[in-house]
C-alpha positions in Angstrom: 0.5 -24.5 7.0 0.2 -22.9 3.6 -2.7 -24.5 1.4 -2.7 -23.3 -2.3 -6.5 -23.0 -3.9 -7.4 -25.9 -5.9 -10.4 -27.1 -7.8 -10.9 -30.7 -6.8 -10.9 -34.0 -10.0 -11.3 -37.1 -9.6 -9.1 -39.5 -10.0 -5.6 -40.9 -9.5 -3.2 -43.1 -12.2 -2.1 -46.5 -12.4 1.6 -46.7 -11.7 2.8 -43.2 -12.4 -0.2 -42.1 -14.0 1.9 -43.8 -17.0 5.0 -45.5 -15.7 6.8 -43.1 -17.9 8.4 -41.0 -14.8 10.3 -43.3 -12.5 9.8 -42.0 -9.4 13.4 -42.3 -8.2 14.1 -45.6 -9.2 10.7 -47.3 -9.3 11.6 -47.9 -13.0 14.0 -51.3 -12.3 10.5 -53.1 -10.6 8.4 -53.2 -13.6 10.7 -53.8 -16.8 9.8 -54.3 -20.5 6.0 -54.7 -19.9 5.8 -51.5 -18.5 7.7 -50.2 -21.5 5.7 -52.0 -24.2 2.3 -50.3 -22.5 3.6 -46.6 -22.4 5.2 -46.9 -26.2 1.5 -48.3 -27.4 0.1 -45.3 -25.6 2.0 -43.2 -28.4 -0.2 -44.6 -31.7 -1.8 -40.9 -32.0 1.7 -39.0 -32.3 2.2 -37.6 -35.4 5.3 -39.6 -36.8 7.7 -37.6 -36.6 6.6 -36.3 -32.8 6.1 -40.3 -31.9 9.4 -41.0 -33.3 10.8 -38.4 -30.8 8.7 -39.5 -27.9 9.5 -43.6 -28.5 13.4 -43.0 -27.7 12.2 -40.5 -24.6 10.2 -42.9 -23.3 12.7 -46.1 -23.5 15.7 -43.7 -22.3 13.5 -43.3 -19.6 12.5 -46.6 -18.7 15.9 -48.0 -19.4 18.2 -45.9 -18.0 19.4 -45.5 -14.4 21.7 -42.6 -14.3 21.1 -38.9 -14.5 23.0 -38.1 -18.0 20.4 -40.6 -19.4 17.4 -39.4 -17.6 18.2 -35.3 -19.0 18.6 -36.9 -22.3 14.4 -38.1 -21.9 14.1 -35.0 -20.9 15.8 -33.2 -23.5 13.7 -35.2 -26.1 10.6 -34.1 -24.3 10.9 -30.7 -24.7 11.6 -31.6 -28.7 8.5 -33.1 -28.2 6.5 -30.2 -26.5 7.7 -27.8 -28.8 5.8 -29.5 -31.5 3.1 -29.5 -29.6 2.8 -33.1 -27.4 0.4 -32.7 -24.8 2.1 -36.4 -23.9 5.2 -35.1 -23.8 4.4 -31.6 -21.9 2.6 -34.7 -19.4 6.1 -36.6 -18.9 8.2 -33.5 -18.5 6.2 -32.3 -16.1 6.5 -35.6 -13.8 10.0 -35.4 -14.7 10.2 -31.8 -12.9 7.6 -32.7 -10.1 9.9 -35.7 -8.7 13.3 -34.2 -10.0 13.8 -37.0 -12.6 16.7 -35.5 -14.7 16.1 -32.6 -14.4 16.5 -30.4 -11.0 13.0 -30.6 -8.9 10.7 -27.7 -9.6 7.1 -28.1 -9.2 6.3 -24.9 -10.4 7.5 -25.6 -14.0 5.7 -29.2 -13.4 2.3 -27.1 -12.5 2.8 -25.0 -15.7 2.9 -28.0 -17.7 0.3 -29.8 -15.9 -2.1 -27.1 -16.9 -0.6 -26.9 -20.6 -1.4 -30.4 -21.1 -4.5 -30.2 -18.8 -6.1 -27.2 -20.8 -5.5 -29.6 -24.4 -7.2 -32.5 -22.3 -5.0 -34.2 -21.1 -6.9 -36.6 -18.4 -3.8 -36.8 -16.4 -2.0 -33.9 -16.3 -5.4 -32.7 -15.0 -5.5 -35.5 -12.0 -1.5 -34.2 -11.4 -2.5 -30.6 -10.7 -4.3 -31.9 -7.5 -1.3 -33.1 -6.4 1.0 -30.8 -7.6 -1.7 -28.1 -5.2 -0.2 -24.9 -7.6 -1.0 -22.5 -10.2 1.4 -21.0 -12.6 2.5 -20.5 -16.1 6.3 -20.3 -15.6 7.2 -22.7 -18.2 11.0 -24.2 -18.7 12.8 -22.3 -21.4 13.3 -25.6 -23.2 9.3 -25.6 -23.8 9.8 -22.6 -25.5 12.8 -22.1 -27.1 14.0 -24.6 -29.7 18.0 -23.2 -29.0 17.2 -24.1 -24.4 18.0 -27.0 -23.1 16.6 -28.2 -19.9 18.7 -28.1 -16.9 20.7 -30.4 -15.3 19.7 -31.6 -11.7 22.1 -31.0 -8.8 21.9 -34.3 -6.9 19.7 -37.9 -7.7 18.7 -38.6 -4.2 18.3 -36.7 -0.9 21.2 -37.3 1.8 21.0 -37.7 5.6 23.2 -35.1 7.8 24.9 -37.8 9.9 25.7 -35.1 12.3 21.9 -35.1 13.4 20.5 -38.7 13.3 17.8 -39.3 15.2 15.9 -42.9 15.0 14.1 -42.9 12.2 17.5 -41.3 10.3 19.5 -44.5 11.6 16.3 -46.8 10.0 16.7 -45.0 7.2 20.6 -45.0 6.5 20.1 -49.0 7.4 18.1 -49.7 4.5 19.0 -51.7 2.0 19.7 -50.1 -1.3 16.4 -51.3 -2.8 14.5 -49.7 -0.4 15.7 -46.2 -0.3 13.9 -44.5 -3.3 11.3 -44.9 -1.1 13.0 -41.9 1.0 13.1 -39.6 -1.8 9.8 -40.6 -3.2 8.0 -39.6 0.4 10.1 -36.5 0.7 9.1 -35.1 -2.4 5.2 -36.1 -1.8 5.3 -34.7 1.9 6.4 -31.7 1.1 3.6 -30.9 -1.0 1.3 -31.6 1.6 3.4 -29.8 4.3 4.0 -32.8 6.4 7.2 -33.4 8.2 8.8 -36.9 5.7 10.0 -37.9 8.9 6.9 -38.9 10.2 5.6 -40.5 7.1 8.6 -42.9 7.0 8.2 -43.3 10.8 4.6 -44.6 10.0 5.6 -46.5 6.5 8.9 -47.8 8.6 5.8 -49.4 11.3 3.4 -50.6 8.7 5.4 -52.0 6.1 8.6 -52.3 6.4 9.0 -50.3 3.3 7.5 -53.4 1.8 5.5 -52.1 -1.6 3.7 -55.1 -1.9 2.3 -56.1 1.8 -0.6 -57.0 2.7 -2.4 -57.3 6.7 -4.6 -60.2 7.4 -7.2 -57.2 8.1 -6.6 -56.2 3.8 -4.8 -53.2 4.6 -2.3 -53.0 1.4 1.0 -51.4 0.1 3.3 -48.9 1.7 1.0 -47.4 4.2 -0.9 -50.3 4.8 -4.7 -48.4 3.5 -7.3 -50.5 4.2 -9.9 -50.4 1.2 -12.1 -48.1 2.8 -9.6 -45.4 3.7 -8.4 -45.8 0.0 -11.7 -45.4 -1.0 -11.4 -42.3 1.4 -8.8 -40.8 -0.4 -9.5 -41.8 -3.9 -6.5 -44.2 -4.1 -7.5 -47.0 -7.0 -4.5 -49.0 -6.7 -2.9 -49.5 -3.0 -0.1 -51.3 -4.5 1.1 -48.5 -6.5 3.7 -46.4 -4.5 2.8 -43.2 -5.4 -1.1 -43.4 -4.9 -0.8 -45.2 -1.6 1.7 -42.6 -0.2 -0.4 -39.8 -1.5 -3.6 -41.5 0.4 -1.9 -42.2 3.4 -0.6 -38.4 3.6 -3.9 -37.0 3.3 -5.6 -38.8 5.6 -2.5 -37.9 8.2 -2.8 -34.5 7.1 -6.4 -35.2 7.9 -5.6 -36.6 11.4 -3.4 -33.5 12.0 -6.0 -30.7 11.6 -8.7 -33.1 13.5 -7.0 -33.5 16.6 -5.3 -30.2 16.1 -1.4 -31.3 15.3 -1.5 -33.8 18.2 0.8 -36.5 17.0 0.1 -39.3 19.6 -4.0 -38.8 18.6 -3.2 -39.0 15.4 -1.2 -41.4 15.2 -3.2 -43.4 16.9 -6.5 -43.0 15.1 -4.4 -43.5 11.6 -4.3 -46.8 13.6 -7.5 -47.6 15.1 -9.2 -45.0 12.9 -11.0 -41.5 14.5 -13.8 -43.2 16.0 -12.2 -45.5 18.0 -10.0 -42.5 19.5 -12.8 -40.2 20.3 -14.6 -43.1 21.6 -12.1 -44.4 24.3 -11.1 -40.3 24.6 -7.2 -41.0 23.7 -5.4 -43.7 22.7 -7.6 -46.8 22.2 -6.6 -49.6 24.9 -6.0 -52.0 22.5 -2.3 -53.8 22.8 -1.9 -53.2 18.7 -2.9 -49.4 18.6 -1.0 -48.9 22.1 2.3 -50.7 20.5 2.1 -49.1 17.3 2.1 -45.8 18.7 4.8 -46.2 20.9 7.2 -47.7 17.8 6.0 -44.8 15.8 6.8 -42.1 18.3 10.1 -43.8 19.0 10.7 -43.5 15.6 9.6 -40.1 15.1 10.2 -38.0 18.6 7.9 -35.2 18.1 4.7 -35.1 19.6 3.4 -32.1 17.8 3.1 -31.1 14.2 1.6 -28.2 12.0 -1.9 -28.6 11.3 -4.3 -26.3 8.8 -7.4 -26.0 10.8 -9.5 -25.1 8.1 -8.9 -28.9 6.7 -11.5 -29.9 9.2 -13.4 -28.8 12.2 -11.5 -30.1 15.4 -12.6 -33.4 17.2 -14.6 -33.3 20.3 -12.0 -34.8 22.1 -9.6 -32.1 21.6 -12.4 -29.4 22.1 -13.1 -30.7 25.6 -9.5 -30.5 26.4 -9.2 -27.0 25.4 
């Protein structure tokens, strides 16, 4: 697993750090209210630049195709050329999910740390995600004659040709469910987990249900009970993005503790560590026991790349080796 060196901050957004970047069709949930809160956020814009970033924001919030989304983006790089730290903000999520424009988290990591290095408190949250350095910045950021480029495809597609069972879940879900898929394949891979088993796990929790809720509290997508998001620095479980980017790190977590042994970790995402080193493997409890058994159905694989210098290995694992 290849880990890029990052200085840790604190911190994590309310919905999209902003609500501004629509992570792959999140925008149709939250409607004029969100709109009405990211335009107020604007008030310190020069006119001219506000006037710009106003029609960015609502093409952005409005719109559902990808002619509309490069035109947000389009008006963002107006906007960064005059020197919007906000704008160099948006176009940067815009880049990091593929919103308009084609993915490219480099040029979302150079404008991370553009806006950052002005002070921009969430740009410099983003860069702890985003887990890269570099100043490659789109032409369009430079350049008043560039114009940002246009993506190649809105979602990710399943090869039919190699379902397995978590690819037939996934080509069963409903329509507004399946932004979820590209949402977790874009956040996996900068952790360098295998989306596969994230959806597996989210597929097991949830349902791909944003909003539930376990009688034990555990909340949202990946069903983070208030202590793990504590963990992990998630402040709201109930926003998408922060609850899949808690869940991932404690799997990625897991993973290095027991050493890329699925089942364990699986299991202890589950029952938690404790339990797992306590009872030396899977924890004979009928929920843990059941829910690792739907996840592995799910997910087939049994081992996973780990980064061993994430953690030192669990005792359990030490003993077996």
């Amino acid at each position: 697993m290849r880990c890029f060196g990052m200085r840790k901050v604190g911190g994590y957004q309310r919905w999209l750090w902003a609500g501004a970047s629509l992570l792959l069709a999140l925008w149709p949930l939250f409607g004029h209210a969100q709109e009405e809160d990211d335009l107020a956020e604007l008030t310190a814009e020069p006119p001219q630049v506000r006037s710009i970033m106003e029609r960015a924001v609502k093409l952005e919030l409005s719109v559902e195709d990808s002619n509309g989304m490069w035109q947000a983006a389009k008006l963002y790089c107006e906007a960064s050329l005059y020197g919007s730290t906000e704008a160099q903000y948006r176009l940067g999520m815009l880049y990091a999910f593929g919103r308009g424009v084609p993915e490219n988290r480099a040029f979302a990591a150079a404008l991370f740390s553009l806006a950052a290095h002005q002070g921009h408190a969430k740009a410099r949250d983003m860069l702890e995600t985003v887990q890269l350095r570099t100043s490659e910045l789109p032409a369009c950021v430079t350049d008043p004659s560039a114009l940002p480029e246009r993506p190649t495809a809105a979602f990710p597609t399943l090869d039919s040709a190699r379902y397995g069972n978590i690819d037939k879940r996934l080509a069963a879900l409903p329509e507004s469910k399946r932004w979820v898929i590209g949402l977790v394949s874009t956040l996996a891979g900068w952790y360098a987990i295998d989306p596969k088993l994230v959806l597996s796990i989210i597929n097991t929790e949830s349902n791909f249900n944003v909003g539930a809720r376990s009688n034990k509290a555990a909340q949202g997508l990946m069903q983070l009970i208030p202590a793990t998001a504590d963990r992990f620095n998630v402040r709201n479980a109930y926003d998408a993005t922060q609850n899949i980017k808690g869940g991932l790190a404690y799997i990625r977590w897991l993973l290095s503790y027991y050493r890329g042994d699925v089942v364990l970790a699986v299991a202890a995402y589950n029952a938690g560590e404790g339990s797992v080193d306590r009872h030396k493997g899977v924890p004979p409890f009928k929920e843990t026991k059941l829910y690792v058994q739907k996840v592995l159905a799910l997910y087939e694989h049994t081992t996973h790349p780990f980064d061993e210098q994430l953690t030192k290995a669990s005792p359990l694992v030490v003993r077996h080796n």
